[in-house]
Each structure stands twice: as C-alpha cells, then as structure tokens.
C-alpha positions as CSV (number, residue, x, y, z in Angstrom):
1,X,14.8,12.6,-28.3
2,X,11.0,13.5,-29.2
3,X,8.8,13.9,-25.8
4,X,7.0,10.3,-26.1
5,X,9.9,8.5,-26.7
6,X,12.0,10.6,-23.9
7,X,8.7,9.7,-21.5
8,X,9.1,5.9,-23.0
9,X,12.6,5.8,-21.9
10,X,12.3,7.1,-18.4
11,X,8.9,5.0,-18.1
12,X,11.4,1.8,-18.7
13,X,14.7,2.9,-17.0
14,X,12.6,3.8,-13.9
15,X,10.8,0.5,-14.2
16,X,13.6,-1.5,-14.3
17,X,15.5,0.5,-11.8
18,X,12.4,0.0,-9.0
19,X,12.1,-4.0,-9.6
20,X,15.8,-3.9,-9.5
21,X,16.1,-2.3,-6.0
22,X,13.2,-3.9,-4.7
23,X,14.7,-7.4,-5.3
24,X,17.7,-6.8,-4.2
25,X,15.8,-5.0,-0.7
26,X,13.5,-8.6,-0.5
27,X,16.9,-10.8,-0.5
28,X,18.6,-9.0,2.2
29,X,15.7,-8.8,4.2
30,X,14.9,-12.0,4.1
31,X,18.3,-12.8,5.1
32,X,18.7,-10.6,7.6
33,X,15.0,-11.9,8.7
34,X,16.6,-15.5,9.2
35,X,19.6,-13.9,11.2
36,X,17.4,-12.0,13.3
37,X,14.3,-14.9,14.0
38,X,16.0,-18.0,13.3
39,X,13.2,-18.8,10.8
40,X,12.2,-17.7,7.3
41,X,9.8,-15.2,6.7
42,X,6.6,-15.9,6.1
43,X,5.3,-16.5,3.0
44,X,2.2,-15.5,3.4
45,X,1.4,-13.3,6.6
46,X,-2.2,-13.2,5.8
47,X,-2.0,-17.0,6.5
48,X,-3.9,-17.6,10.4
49,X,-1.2,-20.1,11.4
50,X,1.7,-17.8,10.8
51,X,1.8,-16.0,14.5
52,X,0.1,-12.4,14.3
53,X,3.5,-10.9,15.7
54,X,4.6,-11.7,13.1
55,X,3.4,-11.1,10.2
56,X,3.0,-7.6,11.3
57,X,6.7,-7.2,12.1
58,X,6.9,-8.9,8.6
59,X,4.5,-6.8,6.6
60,X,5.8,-3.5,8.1
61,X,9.5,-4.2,7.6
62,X,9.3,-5.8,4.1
63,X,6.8,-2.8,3.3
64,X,8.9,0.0,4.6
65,X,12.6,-1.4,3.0
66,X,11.2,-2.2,-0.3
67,X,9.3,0.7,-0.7
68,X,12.7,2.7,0.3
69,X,14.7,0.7,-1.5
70,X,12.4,1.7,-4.9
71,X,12.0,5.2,-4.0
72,X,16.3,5.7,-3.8
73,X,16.7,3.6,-7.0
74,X,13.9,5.9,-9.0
75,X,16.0,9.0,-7.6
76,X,18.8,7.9,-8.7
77,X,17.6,7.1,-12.0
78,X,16.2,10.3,-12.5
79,X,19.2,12.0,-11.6
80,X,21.0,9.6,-14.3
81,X,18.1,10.4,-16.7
82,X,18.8,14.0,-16.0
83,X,22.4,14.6,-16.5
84,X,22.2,12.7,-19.5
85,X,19.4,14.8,-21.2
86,X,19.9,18.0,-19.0
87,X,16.4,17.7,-17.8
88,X,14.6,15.4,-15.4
89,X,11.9,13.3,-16.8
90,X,8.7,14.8,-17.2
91,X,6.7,13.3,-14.4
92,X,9.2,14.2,-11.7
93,X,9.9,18.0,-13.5
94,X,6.4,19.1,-11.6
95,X,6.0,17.6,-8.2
96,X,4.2,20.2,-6.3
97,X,6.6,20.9,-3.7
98,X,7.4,24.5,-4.2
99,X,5.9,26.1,-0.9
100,X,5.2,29.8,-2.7
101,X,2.5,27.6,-5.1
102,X,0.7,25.9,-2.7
103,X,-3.0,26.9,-2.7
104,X,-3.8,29.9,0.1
105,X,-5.4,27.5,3.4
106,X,-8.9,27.3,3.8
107,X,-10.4,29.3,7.2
C-alpha cells in the first residue's frame, strides 16, 4: 500500500473507530446518568435553567468517558493497523515520547 493511501486508510479506520467508541461511551453514560440521578442528562448544560451542579458533573463526566472511550478505540485501532501492515500508522510512529530526545531544559 503506497504511503497516501496507507495514511488514507488509517485516517478512515481511526475515524470510524473514535465515533464508534464515543457513541457507544454517550449511551451508557447516559444510562448510567438516569440510574444514578433519576433524570436524563441534560441536553444542553449551557442552558441557565438546567441546575449549575449539574451540568458540571455532566460536562466533566461525559467529557472525561468519551474522550477515554476514543483514545482506547484509536489504540486499538492502531494496534490492528499495525499488525496487519507491520508498522503503525504514520502519525502515531513519531509521538515524541522517547525521554533521551527531549530538548536539554532551559536554566
């Protein structure tokens, strides 16, 4: 597979693998939500009649499982994309993490 169509590929598989995750992360929030409160989320926190409470509990749960659920579905995805190609996609093969190539720090 040439190098734009490899990037292509990954650019779609991760795609659909995020949206993926994060619907399935919204529906079991939500119900989980209604367990927990009694009540549905709210559909807009930004809204000034839904209680303040709220919508922050709201906002920072639904932010912090949907963004989870997204970042394990992309990693799992590139571990797919990488055992079928032997390599992992282009955009994850350079993250900046090794520690012996990090910049010297500033004094």
């Amino acid at each position: 597979m040439a190098s734009g169509e490899s990037s292509k590929a990954w650019s779609a598989f991760s795609l659909v693998a995020a949206l993926g995750a994060a619907s399935i992360a919204k529906k079991g929030l939500n119900t989980t939500w209604r367990a927990a409160t009694g009540k549905n989320p709210p559909a807009n926190p930004a809204d000034p009649d839904v209680d303040l409470w709220e919508a922050v509990a709201w906002a920072a749960a639904s932010g912090t499982f949907i963004a989870l659920a997204r970042m394990f579905a992309t990693r799992r995805a590139a571990n797919y994309y990488a055992r079928s190609t032997g390599h992992l996609p282009a955009p994850l093969q350079k993250d900046g993490q090794d520690a012996s190539r990090a910049p010297a720090p500033q004094s």
